[in-house]
C-alpha positions in Angstrom: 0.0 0.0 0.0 1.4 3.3 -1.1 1.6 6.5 1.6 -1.1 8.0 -0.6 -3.3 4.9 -0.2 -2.5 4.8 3.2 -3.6 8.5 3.7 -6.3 8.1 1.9 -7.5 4.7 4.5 -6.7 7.0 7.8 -7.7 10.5 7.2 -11.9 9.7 7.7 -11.3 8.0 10.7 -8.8 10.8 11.9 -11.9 12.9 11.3 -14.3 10.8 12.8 -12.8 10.0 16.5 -12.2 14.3 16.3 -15.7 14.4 16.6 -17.6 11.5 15.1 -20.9 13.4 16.1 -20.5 15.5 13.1 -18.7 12.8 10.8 -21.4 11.8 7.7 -22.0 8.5 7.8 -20.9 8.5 3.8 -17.6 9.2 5.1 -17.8 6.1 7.3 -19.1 3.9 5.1 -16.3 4.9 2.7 -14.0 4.3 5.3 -14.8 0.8 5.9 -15.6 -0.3 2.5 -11.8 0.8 2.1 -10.9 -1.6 5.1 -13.0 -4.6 4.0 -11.4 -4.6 0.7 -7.8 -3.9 1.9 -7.9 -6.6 4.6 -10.0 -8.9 1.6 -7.0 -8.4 -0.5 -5.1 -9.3 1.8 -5.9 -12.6 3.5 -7.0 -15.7 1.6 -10.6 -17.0 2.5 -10.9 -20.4 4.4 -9.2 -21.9 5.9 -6.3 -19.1 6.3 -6.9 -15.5 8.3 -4.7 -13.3 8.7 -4.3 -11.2 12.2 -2.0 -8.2 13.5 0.7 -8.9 15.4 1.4 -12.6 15.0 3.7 -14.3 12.4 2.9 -17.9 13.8 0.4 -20.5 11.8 -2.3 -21.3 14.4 -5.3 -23.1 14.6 -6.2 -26.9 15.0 -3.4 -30.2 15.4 -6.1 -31.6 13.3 -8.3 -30.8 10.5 -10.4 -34.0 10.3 -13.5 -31.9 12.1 -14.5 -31.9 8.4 -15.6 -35.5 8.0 -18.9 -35.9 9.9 -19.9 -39.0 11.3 -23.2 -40.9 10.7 -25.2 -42.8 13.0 -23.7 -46.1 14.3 -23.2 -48.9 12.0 -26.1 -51.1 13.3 -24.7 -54.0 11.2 -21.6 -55.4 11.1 -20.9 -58.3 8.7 -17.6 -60.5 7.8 -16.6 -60.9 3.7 -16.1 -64.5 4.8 -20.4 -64.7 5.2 -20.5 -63.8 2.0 -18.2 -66.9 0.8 -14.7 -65.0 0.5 -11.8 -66.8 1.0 -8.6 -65.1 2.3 -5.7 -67.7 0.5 -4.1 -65.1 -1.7 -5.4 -67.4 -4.6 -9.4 -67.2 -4.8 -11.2 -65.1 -6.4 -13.5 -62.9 -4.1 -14.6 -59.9 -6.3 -18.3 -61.8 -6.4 -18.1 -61.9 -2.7 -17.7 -58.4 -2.4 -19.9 -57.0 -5.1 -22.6 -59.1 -3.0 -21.3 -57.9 0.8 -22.0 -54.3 -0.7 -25.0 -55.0 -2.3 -26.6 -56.8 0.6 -25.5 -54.1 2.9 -26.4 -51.3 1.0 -30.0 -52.4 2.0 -29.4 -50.6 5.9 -28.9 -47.2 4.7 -31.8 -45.9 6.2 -31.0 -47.2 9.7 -27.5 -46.2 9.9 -25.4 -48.1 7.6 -23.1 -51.2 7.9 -20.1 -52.0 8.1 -18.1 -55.0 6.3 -15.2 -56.5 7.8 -12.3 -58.1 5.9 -10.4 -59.8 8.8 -6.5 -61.3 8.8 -5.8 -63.2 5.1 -4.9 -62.3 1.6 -8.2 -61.4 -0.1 -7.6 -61.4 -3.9 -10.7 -59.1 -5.7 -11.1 -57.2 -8.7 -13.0 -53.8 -8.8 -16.0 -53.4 -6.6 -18.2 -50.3 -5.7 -19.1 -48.7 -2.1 -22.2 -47.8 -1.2 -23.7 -44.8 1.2 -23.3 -44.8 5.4 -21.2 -47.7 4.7 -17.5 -48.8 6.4 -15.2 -50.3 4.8 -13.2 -52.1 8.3 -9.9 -53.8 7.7 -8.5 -56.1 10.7 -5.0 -56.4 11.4 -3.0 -58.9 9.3 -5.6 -58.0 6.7 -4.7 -57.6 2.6 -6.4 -56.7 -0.4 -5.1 -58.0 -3.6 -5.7 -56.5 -6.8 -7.0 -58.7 -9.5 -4.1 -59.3 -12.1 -7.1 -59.9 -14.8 -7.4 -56.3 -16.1 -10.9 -57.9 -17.1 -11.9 -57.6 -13.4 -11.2 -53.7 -13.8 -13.9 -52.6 -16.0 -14.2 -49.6 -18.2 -16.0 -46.4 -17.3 -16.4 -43.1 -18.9 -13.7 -40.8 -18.7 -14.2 -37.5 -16.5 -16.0 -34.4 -17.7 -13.4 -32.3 -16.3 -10.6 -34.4 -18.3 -13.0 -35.1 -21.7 -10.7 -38.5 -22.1 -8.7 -40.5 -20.4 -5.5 -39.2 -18.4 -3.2 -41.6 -20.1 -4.8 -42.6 -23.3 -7.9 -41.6 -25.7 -11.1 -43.1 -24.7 -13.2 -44.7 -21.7 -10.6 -45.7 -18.4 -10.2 -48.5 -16.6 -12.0 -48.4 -12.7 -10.4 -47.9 -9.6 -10.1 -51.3 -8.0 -12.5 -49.7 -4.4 -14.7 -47.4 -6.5 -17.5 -44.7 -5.3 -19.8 -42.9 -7.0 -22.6 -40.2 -6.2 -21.9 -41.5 -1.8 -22.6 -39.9 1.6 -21.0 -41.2 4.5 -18.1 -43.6 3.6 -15.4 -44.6 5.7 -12.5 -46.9 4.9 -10.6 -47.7 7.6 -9.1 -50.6 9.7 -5.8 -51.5 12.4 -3.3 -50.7 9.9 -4.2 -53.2 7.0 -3.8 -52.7 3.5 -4.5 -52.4 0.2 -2.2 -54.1 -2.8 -3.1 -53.1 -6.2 -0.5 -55.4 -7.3 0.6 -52.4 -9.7 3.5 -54.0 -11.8 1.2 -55.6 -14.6 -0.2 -52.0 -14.9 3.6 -50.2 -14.6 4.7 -52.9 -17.6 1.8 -52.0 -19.8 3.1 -48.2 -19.5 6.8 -49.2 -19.7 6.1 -51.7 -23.4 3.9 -48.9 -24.4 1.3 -51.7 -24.7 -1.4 -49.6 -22.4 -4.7 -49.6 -24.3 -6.6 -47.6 -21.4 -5.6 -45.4 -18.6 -5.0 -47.6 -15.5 -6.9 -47.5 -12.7 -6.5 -45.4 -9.3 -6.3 -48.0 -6.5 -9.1 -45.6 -4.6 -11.4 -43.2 -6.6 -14.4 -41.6 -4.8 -16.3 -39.5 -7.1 -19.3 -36.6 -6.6 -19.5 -37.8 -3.4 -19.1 -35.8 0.6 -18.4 -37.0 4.0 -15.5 -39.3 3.4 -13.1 -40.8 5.4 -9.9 -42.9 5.1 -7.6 -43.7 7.6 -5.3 -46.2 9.8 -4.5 -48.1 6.8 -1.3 -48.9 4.3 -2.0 -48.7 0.7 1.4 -50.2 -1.9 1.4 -50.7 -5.3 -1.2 -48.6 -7.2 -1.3 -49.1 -10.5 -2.0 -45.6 -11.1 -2.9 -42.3 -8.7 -3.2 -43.9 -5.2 -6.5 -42.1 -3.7 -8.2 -39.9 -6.1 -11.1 -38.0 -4.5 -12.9 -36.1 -7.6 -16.3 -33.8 -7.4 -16.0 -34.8 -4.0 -16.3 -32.0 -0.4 -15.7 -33.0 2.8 -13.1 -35.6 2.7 -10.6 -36.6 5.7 -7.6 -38.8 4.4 -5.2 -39.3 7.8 -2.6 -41.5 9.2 -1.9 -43.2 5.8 0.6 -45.4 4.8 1.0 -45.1 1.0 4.2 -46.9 -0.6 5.2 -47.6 -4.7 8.2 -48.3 -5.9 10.1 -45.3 -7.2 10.3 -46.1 -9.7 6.6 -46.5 -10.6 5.0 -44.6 -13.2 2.7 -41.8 -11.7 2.0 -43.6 -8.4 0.8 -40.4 -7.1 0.0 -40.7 -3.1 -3.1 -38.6 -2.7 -4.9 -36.2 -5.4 -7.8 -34.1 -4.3 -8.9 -33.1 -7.5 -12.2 -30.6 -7.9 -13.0 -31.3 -4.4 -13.5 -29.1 -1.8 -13.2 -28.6 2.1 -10.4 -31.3 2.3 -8.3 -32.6 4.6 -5.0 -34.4 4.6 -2.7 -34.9 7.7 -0.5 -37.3 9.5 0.8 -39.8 6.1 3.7 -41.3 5.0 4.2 -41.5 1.4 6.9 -43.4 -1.1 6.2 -42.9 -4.7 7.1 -42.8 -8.6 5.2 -39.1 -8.8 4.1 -36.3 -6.5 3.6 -37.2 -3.1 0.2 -35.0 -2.8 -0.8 -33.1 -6.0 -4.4 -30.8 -5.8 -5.9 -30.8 -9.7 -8.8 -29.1 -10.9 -9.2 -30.2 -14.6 -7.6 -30.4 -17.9 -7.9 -27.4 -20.3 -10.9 -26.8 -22.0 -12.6 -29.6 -20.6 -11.5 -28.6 -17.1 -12.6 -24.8 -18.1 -15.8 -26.0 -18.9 -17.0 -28.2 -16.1 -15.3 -25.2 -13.7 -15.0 -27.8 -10.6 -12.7 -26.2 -8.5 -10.4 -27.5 -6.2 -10.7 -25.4 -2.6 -10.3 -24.9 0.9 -7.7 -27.7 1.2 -5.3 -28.7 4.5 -2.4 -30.3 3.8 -0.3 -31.1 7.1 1.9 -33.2 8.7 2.9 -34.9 5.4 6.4 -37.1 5.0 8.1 -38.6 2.1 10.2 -38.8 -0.7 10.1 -39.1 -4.5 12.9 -39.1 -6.4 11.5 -37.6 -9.8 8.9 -35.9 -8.6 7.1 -33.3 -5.6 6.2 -33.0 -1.9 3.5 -31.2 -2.9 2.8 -30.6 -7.0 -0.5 -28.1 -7.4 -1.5 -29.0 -11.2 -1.0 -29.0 -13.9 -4.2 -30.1 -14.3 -5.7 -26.8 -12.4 -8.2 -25.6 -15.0 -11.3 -25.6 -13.1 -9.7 -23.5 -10.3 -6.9 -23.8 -7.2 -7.4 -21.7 -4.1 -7.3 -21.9 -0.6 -4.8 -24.1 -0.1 -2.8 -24.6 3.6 0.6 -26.5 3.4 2.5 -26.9 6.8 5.0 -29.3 8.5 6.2 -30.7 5.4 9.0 -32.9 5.5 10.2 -34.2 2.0 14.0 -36.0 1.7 15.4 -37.2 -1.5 13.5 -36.0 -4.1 13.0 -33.6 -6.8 11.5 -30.8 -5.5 9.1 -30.0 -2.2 6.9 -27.3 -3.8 6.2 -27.5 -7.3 3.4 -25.3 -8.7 2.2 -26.1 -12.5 0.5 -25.0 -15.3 0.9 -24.8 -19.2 -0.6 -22.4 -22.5 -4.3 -23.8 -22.5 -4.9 -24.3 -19.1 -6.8 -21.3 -18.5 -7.9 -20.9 -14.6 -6.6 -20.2 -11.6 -3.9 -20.7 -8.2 -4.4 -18.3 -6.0 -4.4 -17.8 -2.1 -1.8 -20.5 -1.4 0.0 -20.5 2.1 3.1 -23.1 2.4 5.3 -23.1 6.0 7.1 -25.1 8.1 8.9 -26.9 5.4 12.2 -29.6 5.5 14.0 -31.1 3.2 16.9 -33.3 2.7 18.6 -34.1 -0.7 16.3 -32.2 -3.2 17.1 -31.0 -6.3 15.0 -27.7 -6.5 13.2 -27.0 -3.3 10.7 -24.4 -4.8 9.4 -24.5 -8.2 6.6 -22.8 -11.2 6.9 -24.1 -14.3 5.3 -23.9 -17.6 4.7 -27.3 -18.0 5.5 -29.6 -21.1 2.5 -29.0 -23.7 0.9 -31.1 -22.2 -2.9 -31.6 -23.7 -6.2 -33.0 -24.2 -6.0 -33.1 -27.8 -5.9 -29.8 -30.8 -8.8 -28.6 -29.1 -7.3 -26.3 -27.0 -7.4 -22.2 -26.6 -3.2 -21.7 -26.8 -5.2 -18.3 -25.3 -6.2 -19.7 -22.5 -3.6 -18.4 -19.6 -3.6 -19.4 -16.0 -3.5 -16.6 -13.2 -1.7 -17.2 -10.8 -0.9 -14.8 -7.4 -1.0 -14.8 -3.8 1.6 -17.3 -2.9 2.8 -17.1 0.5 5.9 -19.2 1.9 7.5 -19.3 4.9 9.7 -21.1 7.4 11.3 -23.2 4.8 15.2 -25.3 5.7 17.0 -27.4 3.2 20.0 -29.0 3.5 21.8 -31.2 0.5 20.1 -29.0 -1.8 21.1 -28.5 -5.8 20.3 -25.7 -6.7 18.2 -22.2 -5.8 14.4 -21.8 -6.4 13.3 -22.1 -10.1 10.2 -19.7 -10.8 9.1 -19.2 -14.3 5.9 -17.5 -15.2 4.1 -18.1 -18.9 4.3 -16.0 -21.4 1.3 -13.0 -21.3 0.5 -13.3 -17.7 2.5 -12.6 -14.7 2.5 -15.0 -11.6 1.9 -12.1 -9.3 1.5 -11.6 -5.1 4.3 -13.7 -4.6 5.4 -13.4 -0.8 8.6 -15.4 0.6 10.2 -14.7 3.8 12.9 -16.6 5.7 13.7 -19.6 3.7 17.5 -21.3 3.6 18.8 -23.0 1.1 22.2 -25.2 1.8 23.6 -27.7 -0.3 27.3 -28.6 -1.5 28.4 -26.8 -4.8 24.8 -25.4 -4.8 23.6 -23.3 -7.8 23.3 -20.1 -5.5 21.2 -18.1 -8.3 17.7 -18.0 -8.2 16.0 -18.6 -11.8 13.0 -16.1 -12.4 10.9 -15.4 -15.2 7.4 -13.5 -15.5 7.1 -13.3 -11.6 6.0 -10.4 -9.2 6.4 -10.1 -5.2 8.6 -9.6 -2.4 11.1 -11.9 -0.6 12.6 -11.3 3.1 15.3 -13.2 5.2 16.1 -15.5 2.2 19.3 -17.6 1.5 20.9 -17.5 -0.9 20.0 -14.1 -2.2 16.9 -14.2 -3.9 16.5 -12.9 -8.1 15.4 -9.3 -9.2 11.8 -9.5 -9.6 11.6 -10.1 -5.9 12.2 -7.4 -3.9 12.7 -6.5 -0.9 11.2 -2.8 0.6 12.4 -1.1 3.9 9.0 0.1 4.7 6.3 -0.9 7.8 3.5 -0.9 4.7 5.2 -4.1 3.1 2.1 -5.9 2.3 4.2 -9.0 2.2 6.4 -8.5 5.1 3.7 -7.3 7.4 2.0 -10.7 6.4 0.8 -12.7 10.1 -1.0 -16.3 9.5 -3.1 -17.6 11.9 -5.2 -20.9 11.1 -8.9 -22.1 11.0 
């Protein structure tokens, strides 16, 4: 804010406590109109406020208030009643297409809950149903199919207009929900084995007629929760909540090889009030990565990904992010939290992306509290690799991108300085770092900027140009103070 600007916001209420008998209400009104759209400007919406004199992230150790829980399973049933058998060997996808099915039926009194208890429980695809738990004992395992027949096809996504991978329908997640209320999946720490490597091999021979499938995909669909469990091996994006609000993902487990092809963890994807906190991730791709869409198709269905939590999140990923936001981000990013991040060996632990095409929006993003170990580029924007749909396209259609806030950020072992690069016709503006460090043996100590706009304070190595640092109290940046939900 300019001294003119700031004149302009004090001088009625100067006048006003003189003698605010005599002050026009007009004046007043101005006068807080003024403040409502200065402090608006300022502060990010949900879940982020922003409040004088603190510089500390407050607010909740957990965020999983969101998910709401149902009435009390009144029924609780075994897989085995409904014939499964837990060798590893037989078949049991019948067994739990029927288990859901039958349960489905106690809805209206509360739900029901199916229990999977120790043993290897081999199953292809099946859907969830509404008020409905999904309850895995300890010692207990669920085994992707290796008959890709057992993963069906379904239509692509709206927001997507294809599949992610290849033209066409895609294949099904191998736990599927669609159009649900009230869905837990939970257990004492048993997992989930999509048994990816048939899927990865497909990919690596180029012999992948279909996109694979996620290994969990909940779809238009609110009051989710997963938790206490261990999911390995997806043959494609791990957990993939889409057109989905209220959804709790905590104390996860999630583990590919890394060198696994786009073994994302977790992707929140044109979802809304969404929380993530307390996982451990190993994977081929990001470790959490919030999408909104993919170019015009994504611009179209305008499904936008918002008010997110991301906390309390460890991992590594040697090719890939901590946190990636996009590049699928056409319908919309904003709101975002990202704190207590703690990413080792891997390629970056902030990765923001977009492309020509893309259209929509990231804005109102707060990152702090971040470690890392062993990365190659701690902080990056990029322009992404023309990436597309199809010719379809509007090469018009530019992404906006401002209000980035990070701070509290440590690495050690690191190659090189942050790497932001704007797009070509639109700056990535209201960018606000302060006190980040950067360490790392024969480190690239220059900062790579291009197309970017804001202000940087207490950073190591010294930080490019286009951020700048201003010796003033009316810093909008440096005067910054986050407080939490």
């Amino acid at each position: 804010m300019s001294t003119w600007d700031m004149a302009v916001y004090i001088r009625p209420w100067v006048q006003f406590f003189k003698n605010p008998w005599r002050s026009s209400w007009a004046v007043l009104c101005v006068a807080l109109a003024l403040l409502v759209l200065t402090w608006t400007h300022a502060m990010p919406a949900w879940p982020i406020r922003f409040m004088p004199g603190s510089s500390e992230v407050v607010g909740p150790s957990s965020c999983s208030d969101l998910y709401h829980p149902g009435r009390q399973r009144k029924v609780v049933s075994s897989i085995k009643e409904f014939g499964g058998v837990g060798d590893g060997i037989t078949s049991n996808t019948e067994a739990f297409r029927k288990a859901v099915k039958q349960l489905s039926k106690h809805g209206a009194d509360g739900g029901a809950q199916l229990n999977v208890p120790s043993g290897r429980w081999l199953t292809g695809s099946f859907n969830l149903t509404s008020h409905f738990t999904l309850f895995l004992e300890e010692g207990a395992c669920i085994l992707g199919s290796q008959d890709p027949q057992e993963w069906p096809l379904i239509e692509p996504l709206l927001s997507y207009g294809r599949g992610r991978e290849r033209l066409g329908p895609r294949h099904i997640s191998l736990i599927h929900g669609n159009g649900l209320t009230d869905v837990v999946i939970t257990g004492n720490n048993g997992s989930i084995d999509g048994q990816g490597r048939m899927w990865w091999e497909l990919w690596w021979n180029r012999t992948l007629n279909y996109t694979r499938g996620h290994l969990v995909e909940i779809m238009d669909s609110n009051n989710i929760l997963i938790s206490n469990l261990t999911f390995i091996n997806s043959p494609f994006w791990t957990i993939h909540p889409v057109y989905c609000s209220n959804v709790v993902i905590k104390n996860m487990t999630i583990r590919a090889p890394l060198n696994s092809p786009n073994t994302d963890g977790i992707d929140p994807d044109s979802s809304t009030n969404v929380c993530i906190e307390d996982c451990y991730i190993e994977s081929g791709d990001d470790l959490v990565a919030i999408k909104s869409g993919w170019d015009q198709y994504g611009i179209r269905t305008a499904r936008p990904s918002s008010n997110i939590i991301i906390q309390r999140i460890s991992g590594t990923t040697p090719t890939c992010s901590g946190i990636g936001i996009g590049s699928e981000m056409s319908g919309g990013v904003s709101n975002i939290l990202i704190r207590d991040l703690h990413v080792y060996n891997s390629s970056s632990a902030l990765h923001v992306k977009s492309d020509r095409g893309r259209g929509g929006y990231i804005t109102n993003v707060t990152v702090t509290n971040i470690t890392m170990q062993h990365v190659k580029i701690p902080i990056r924007f990029s322009r992404g690799a023309n990436d597309h749909p199809d010719q379809n396209f509007d090469p018009k259609a530019l992404p906006k991108v401002s209000n980035i806030y990070i701070s509290n950020v440590v690495g050690e072992g690191v190659k090189r300085a942050p790497v932001l690069e704007g797009i070509d016709g639109t700056i990535y503006e209201g960018i606000c770092i302060q006190n980040v460090s950067f360490k790392g043996d024969k480190m690239k100590e220059k900062w790579q900027c291009e197309l970017v706009k804001g202000e940087v304070y207490d950073a190591f190595p010294n930080p490019c140009d286009q951020l700048v640092s201003r010796n003033t109290s009316f810093s909008w940046c440096r005067n910054r103070q986050f407080l939490g939900r």
